[in-house]
C-alpha positions in Angstrom: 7.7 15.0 96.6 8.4 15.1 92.9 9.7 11.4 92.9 6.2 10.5 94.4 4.3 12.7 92.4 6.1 10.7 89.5 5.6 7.6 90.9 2.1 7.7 91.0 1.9 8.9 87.5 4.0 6.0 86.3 1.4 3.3 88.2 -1.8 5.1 86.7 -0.2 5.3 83.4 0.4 1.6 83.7 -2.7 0.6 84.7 -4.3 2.8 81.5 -2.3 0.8 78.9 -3.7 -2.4 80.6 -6.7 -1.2 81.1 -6.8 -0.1 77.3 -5.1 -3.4 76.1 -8.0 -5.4 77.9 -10.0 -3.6 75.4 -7.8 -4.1 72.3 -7.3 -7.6 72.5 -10.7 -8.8 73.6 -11.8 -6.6 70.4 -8.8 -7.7 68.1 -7.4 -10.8 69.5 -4.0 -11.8 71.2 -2.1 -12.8 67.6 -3.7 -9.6 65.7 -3.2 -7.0 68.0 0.6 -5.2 67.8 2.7 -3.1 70.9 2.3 -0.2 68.0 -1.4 -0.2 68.5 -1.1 -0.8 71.9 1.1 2.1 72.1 -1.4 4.2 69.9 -4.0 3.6 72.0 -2.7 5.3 75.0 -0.8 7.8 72.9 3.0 6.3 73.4 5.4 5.8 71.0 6.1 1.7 71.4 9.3 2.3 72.9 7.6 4.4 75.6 5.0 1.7 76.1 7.6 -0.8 76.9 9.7 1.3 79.3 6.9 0.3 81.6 7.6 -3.5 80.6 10.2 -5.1 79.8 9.3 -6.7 77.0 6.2 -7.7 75.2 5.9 -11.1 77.1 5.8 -9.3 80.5 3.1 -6.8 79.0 1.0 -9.6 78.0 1.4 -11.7 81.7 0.1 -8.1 82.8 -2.6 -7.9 81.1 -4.0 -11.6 82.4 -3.3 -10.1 85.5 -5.5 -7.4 85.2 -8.0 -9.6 82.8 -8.0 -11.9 86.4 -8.2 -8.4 88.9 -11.0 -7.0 86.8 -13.0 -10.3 86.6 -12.4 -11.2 90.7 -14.1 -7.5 91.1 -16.7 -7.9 88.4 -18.1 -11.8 89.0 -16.8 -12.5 92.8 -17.9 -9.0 93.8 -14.2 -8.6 95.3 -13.4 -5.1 96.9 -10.1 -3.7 98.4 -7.5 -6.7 97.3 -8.5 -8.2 93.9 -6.3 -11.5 93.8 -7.6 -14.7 93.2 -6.4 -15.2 97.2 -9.1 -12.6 98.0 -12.1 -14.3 96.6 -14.8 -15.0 98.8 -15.3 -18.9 99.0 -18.3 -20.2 97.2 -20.4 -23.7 98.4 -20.5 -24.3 94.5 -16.9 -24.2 92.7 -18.1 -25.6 89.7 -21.1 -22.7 89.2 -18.5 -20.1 89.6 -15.7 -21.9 87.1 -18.9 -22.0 84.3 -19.8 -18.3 85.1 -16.2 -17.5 84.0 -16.2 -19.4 81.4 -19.3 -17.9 79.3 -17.7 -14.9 80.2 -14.4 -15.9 78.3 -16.5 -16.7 75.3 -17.8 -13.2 75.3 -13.8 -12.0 75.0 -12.2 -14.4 72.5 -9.7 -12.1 72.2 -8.1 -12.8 75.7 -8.7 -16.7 75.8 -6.6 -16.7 72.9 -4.0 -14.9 74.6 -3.9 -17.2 78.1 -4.1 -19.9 75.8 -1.2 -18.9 73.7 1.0 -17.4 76.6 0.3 -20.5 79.1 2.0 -22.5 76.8 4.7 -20.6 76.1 5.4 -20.1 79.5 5.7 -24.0 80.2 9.3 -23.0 79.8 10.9 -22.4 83.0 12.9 -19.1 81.3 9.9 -17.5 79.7 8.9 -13.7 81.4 5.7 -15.0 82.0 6.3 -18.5 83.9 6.3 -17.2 87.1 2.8 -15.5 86.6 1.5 -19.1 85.8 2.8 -21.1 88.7 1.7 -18.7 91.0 -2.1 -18.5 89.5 -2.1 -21.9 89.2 -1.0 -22.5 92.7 -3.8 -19.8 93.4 -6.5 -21.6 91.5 -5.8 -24.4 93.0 -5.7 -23.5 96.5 -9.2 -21.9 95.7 -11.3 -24.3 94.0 -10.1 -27.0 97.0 -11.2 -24.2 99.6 -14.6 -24.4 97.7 -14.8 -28.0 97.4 -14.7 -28.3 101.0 -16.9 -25.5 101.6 -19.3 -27.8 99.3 -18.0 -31.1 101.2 -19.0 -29.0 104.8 -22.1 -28.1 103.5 -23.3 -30.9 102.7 -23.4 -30.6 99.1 -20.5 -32.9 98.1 -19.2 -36.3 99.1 -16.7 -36.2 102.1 -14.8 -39.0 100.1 -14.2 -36.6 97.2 -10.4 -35.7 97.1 -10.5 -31.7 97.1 -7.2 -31.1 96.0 -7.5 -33.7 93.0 -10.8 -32.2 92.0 -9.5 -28.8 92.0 -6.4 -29.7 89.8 -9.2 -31.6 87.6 -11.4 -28.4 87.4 -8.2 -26.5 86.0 -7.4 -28.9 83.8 -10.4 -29.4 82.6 -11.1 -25.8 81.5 -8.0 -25.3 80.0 -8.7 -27.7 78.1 -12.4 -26.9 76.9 -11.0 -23.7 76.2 -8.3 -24.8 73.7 -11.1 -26.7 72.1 -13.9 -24.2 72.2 -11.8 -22.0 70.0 -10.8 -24.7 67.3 -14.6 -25.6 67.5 -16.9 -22.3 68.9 -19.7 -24.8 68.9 -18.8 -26.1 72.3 -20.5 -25.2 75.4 -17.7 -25.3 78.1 -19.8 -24.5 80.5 -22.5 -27.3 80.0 -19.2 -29.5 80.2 -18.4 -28.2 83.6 -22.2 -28.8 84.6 -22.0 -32.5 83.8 -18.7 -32.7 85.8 -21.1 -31.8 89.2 -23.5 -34.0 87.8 -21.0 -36.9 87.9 -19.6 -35.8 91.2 -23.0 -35.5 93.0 -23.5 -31.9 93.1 -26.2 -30.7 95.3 -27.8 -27.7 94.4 
């Protein structure tokens, strides 16, 4: 009973330092924002802060985890199971990709960090890499679901390649992202609404 009791201590006291790191680095930013005031935050010394990671790179996969949980609850009114599998389909993938990203301009602080970590993960032995293929594989698999639900509803072409499209719309806001925060001017999302403009987006 005490092994549980500890158990379940250990997961809330895990999801409190990424709760609380959500916080910190959508405040600070990814490259200004230390495990020591991570740590501080929840009242750990760092070393206790990392017993629940293994190192700093799996912290910060963790925290786009939860950055992707909390925003699945919060702007695809997910319940129960907050993966991007989970997401109810929309008839309007590109609607939902631009609500996300005027969301990410809101919290600098983590689009700096996905942007940072994604490409440090490119390499196959980085803590993180695994994280990235399988939310890329997820993102995929989701905005293709949602093209067709566009495609079946009429709203789209049936000669539009879903799967293409889907990679495209990732793509696509990765890289408005990495230019949005060299220039802050940009509107990614007024980018993303041209795109179903081009493609013959039916409201």
């Amino acid at each position: 009973m005490a092994r549980r009791g500890s158990y379940a201590k250990g997961v809330a006291k895990r999801d409190e330092i990424l709760t609380e790191a959500l916080r910190v680095i959508a405040r600070n930013g990814y490259s200004r924002t230390s495990v020591r005031e991570l740590a501080d935050a929840v009242g750990l010394s760092q070393a206790g802060l990392l017993h629940y990671f293994s190192s700093k790179e799996e912290l910060f996969a963790a925290v786009l985890q939860k950055r992707d949980e909390v925003d699945t609850r919060d702007y695809a009114h997910g319940e129960g199971d907050l993966s991007i599998a989970s997401t109810p389909i929309s008839e309007n993938p590109f609607e939902s990709l631009a609500t996300v990203m005027r969301h990410n301009t809101e919290v600098p602080g983590l689009a700096q960090l996905y942007t940072r970590l994604a490409a440090e993960a490119t390499d196959a032995a980085h803590p993180a890499h695994d994280f990235f293929v399988q939310r890329g594989h997820d993102f995929r698999k989701y905005f293709a679901s949602s093209v067709r639900a566009a495609q079946a509803a009429g709203k789209l072409s049936p000669a539009i390649d879903a799967d293409k499209v889907s990679t495209i719309m990732i793509a696509l806001a990765d890289g408005l992202q990495t230019q949005w925060m060299i220039d802050p001017e940009l509107d990614m999302a007024e980018h993303i609404d041209y795109l179903a403009e081009l493609l013959g987006l039916v409201p």
